[in-house]
C-alpha positions in Angstrom: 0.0 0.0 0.0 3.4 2.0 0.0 2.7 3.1 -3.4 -1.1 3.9 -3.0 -3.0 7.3 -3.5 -5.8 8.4 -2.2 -7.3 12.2 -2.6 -10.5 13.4 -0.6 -12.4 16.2 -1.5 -15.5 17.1 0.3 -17.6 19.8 -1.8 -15.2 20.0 -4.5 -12.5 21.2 -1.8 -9.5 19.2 -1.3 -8.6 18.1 2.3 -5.4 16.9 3.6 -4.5 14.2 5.1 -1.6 13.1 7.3 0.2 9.4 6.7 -1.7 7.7 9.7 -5.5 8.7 8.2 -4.1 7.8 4.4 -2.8 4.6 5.2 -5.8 3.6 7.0 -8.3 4.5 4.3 -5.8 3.1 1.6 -6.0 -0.1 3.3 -10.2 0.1 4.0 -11.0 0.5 0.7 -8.7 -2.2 -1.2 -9.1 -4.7 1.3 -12.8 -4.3 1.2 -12.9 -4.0 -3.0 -10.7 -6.9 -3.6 -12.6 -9.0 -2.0 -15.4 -8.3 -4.2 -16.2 -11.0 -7.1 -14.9 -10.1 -10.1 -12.2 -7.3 -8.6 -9.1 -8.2 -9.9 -5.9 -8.4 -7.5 -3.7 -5.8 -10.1 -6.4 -3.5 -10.2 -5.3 0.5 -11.2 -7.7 2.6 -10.2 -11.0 2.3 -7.5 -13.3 5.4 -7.8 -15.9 5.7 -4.9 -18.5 9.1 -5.0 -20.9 9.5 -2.0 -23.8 11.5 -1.8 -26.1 12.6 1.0 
C-alpha cells in the first residue's frame, strides 16, 4: 500500500491528510474492494462518490 494514492475532496474542496489517516483508508477500501467477485488483485484505479 506504500505506493497507494488516495485524494478526498469534500464539496469539491480538497482536504489533507496526514500518513496515519491515508494509510488507514488506503487499506479500508482495497481490502474491502478486492474481496469483491470479479475485482481483480492488479487493479489501477478504485473510484468511490458519495452522496447525502
Amino acid at each position: 500500500m506504500e505506493d497507494t494514492d488516495i485524494v478526498l475532496e469534500v464539496d469539491g474542496k480538497n482536504i489533507p491528510m496526514n500518513d496515519f489517516v491515508r494509510k488507514i483508508l488506503c487499506g479500508m477500501i482495497a481490502g474491502s474492494v478486492e474481496s469483491l467477485r470479479g475485482v481483480e488483485g492488479d487493479w489501477k484505479t478504485i473510484s468511490i462518490g458519495l452522496k447525502r
